[in-house]
N, C-alpha and C positions, 0 to 999 in steps of 0.2 A: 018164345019166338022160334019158328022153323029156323033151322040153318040153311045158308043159302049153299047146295048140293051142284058140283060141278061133275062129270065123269067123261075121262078122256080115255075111249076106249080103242084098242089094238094099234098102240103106239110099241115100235119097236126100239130097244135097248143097242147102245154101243154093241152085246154080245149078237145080237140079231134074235135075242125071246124077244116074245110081245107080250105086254103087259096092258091091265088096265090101271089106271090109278083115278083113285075118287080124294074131290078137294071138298072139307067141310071148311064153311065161315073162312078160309083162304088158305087152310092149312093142308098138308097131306095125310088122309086118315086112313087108306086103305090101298096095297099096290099087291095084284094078283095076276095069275095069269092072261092073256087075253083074252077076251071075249065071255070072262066069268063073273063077271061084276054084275049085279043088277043096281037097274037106273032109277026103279022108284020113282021116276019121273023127272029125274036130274035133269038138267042140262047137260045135252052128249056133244063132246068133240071127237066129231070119227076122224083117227088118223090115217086113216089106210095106203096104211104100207107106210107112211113118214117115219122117221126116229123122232125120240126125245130123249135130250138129255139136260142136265140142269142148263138152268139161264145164261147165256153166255155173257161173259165180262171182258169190255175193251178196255185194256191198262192204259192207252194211250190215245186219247181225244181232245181235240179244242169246243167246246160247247157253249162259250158265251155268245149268243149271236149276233150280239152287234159288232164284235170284232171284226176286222178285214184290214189281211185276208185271213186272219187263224180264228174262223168262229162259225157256228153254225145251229139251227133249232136241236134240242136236245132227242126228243122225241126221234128226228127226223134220220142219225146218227145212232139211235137207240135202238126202240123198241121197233120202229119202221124195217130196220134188218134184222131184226134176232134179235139185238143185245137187252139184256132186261138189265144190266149195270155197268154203265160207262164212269170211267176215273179221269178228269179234265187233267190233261198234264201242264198245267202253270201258266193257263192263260191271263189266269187272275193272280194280281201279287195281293196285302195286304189292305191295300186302297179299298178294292173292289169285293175282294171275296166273299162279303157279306152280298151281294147283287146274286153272284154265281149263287151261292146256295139258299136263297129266295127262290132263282128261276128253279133248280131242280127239284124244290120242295111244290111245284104245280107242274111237273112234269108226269108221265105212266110210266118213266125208265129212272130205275133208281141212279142217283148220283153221286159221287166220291170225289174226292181233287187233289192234286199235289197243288201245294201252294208256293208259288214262282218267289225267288227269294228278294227279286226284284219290287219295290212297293206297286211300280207303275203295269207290274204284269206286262201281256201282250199290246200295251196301246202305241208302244214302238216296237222295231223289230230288233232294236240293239238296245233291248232292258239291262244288259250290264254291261256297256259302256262307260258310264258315269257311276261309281262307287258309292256316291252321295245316295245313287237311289238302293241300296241294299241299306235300312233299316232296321238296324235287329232288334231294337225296342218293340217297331208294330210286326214285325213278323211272330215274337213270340206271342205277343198280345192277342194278334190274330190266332192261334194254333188255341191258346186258351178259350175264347169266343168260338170257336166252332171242332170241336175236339173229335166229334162222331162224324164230323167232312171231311176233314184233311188227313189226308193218312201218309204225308210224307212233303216233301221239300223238292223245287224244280230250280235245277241251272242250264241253260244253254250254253254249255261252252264249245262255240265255234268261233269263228274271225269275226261273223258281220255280226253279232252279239256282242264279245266282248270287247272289241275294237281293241284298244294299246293296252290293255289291262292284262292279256295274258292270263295267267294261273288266278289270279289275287283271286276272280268273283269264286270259281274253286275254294280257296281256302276259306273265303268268307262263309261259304257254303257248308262246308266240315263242320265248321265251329258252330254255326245256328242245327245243325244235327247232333252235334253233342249237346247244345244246350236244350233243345225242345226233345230229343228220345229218338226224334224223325228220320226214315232212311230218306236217302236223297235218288230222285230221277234226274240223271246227268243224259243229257243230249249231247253226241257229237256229233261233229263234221268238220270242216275244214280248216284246216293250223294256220299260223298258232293260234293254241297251244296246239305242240303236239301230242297225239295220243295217248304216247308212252310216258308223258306227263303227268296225263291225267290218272289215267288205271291205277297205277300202285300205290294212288291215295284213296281210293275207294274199298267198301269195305263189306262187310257179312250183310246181306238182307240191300244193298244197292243198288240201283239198275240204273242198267248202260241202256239207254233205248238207241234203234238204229243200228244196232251193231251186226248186219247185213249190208251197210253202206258202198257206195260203190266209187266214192269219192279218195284221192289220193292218202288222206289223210286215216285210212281204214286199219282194223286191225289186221289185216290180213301181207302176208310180204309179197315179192314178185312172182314167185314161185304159188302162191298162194295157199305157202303154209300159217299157222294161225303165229301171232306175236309173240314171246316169251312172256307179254305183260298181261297178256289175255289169259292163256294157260292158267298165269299166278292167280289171276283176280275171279276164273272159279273156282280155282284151288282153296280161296280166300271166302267162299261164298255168295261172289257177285252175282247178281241177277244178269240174265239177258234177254233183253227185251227187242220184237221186232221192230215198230214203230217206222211199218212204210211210209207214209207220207208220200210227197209229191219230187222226191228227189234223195231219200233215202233208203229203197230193198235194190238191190242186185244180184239177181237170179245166179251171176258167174258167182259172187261172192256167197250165196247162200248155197252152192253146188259146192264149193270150195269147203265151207263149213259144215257140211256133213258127209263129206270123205272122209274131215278128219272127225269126226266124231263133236263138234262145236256146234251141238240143238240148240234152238232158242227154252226158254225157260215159259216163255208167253208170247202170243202172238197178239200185234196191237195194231189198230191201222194207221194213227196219227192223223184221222181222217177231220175235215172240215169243209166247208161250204164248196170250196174249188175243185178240191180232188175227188168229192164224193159225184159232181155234176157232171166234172169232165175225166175223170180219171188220171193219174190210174190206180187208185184205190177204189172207188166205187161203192165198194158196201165190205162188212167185216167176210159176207159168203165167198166174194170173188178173190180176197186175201187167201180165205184156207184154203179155196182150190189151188191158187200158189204153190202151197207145200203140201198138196198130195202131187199134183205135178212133179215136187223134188223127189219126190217117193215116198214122203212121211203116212203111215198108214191112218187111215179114219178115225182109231181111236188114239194113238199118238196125237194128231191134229186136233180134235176136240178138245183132248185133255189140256189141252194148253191154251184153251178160252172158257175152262169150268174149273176144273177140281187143281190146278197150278196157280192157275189166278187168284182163287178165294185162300188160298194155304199163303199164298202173298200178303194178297189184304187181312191177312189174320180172322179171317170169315168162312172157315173152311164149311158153314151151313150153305154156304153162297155157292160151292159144287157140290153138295150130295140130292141125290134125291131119297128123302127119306121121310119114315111118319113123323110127324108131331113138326116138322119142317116147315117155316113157309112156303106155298106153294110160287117155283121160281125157276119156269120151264121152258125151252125153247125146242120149239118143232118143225124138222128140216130134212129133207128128200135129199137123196144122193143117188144120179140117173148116170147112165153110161152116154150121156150128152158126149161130145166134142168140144172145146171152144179153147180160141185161144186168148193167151193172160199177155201182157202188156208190164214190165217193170219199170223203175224211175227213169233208167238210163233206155228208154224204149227197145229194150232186148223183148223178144217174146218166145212163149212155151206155149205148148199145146196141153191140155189134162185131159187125160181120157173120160173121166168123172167128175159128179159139176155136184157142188152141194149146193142145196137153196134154201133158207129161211122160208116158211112158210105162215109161223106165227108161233105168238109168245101166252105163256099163262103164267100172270102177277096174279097172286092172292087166288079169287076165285074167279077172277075177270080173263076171258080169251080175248085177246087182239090179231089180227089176221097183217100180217107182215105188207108191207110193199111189194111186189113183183115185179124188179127190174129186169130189162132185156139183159140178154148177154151175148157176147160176138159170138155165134158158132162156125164150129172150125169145117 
């Protein structure tokens, strides 16, 4: 049987070489310089002048779509902007999570999940409120039943979450991580608990998603130096994850955070049906323009939706592009546009450069991205 022959030719690298790379049967079998490949009659994707670099991965999405308001088409969140692997952050507890990863298994954008330690997941917005519903028979039951999905454990600990319960869904949360292996995505925002609570229970391989928030409750003091509890807890190995959402980045707070030297680890949009329509998330492209806005360089800002992400997921094949690889590519122009960006707390910045997805290559298959407007400045 022919193999089915893909070549995507004079695509340029983070360094700014241009390369061609040829995909046999899905894989990467050949990456040279540009325009040196012959096509034998391949299937050619002309990139001209686009970059590519591995498949982008959002650590932080609601993907079930019938949830509302945390839920949205996978695809739509996915591969539609770039992303070739989106991680649902705990929309689904136990109950459900067999649903979630049916839908992702008829999806084109691969799918991953933290699994909400709550049973009832996202189908209220104060899933640990009531302690009854934390589970830990079917949570681990669950983690056994889908081993190669779940790759971690979801708490919301904020006020409208855990309501009078304070710390406990926290501790409940530890203990189902020492029991399943699983690190945990802790959400915050507003006390109690407060912050300083939470951080110095968390531990090597954890992530804080949000932790750019701009809410009272933030790591950050008046002064807008970072917490002693934050300092600890990358000292400690904690992850830090962006996870805009609809009310959690703040442009002052993430200016703050890189005076003093406090990167994110991963950039996430926490994006779903509301914020991606009306913003101000919109797609994972108009996030990175974000932080080159702060001044984070192009390949600093990639890096932390390819090769930071998959070293996360313990997938580290999921940021390289390399032979024998799945092929698992995202291709994206970056122009000296204007436009300006919008945060939670409707502050806005201007980027002098605009990155844009322009399409993805899963296996041997190109899919050509969505083309959303953007404000120009």
């Amino acid at each position: 049987m022919t193999a089915e022959r893909l070549l995507l030719r004079r695509a340029k690298v983070l360094n700014g070489a241009e390369v061609d790379i040829v995909i046999a049967d899905g894989n990467v079998v050949q990456i040279v310089p540009g325009g040196t490949a012959e096509d034998h009659g391949f299937k050619v994707v002309e990139a001209n002048g686009a970059y590519v670099s591995s498949g982008w991965i959002d650590l932080h999405v609601h993907a079930f779509a019938e949830l509302n308001p945390y839920g949205d088409e996978i695809d739509e969140i996915g591969i539609k902007c770039g992303v070739t692997t989106l991680v649902d952050a705990g929309s689904c507890g136990a109950e459900r999570i067999g649903e979630l990863a049916e839908a992702g298994k008829k999806s084109a954008t691969q799918l991953l999940a933290f699994l909400n330690i709550s049973k009832i997941g996202l189908m209220r917005i104060d899933e640990l409120s009531q302690l009854e519903w934390i589970d830990h028979e079917k949570v681990l039951q669950a983690v056994v039943a889908y081993p190669e999905f779940i790759v971690g454990l979801k708490a919301r600990i904020s006020k409208s979450v855990v309501g009078d319960n304070g710390i406990q869904p926290l501790q409940h949360a530890l203990e189902l991580s020492e029991k399943t292996g699983l690190p945990l995505m802790i959400h915050i925002g507003s006390a109690p608990p407060d912050i300083r609570e939470v951080l110095p229970l968390l531990q090597r391989n954890d992530v804080i998603t949000h932790y750019l928030n701009g809410k009272s409750n933030n790591l950050f003091d008046k002064e807008n130096r970072p917490l002693q509890v934050l300092r600890d807890a990358i000292e400690r190995g904690v992850h830090l994850d962006v996870g805009h959402g609809t009310a959690s980045f703040s442009f002052a707070v993430a200016e703050a955070a890189k005076q003093n030297g406090i990167d994110p680890d991963t950039i996430s949009t926490d994006i779903y049906r509301g914020n991606r329509i009306n913003g101000p998330v919109y797609s994972m492209a108009n996030l990175l323009n974000k932080f080159l806005a702060l001044g984070y360089s192009l390949e600093d800002t990639i890096a932390r939706v390819t090769s930071r992400a998959a070293q996360w997921l313990g997938r580290p094949e999921l940021g390289e592009i390399r032979i024998n690889n799945k092929a698992n590519l995202t291709l994206f122009r970056v122009t000296d546009k204007k436009i300006e960006l919008v945060d939670s707390e409707g502050e806005r910045r201007v980027a002098q450069q605009t990155i844009q997805a322009i399409g993805v290559i899963i296996g041997d298959k190109y899919m050509e991205c969505e083309i959303r407007p953007e404000k120009s400045y």
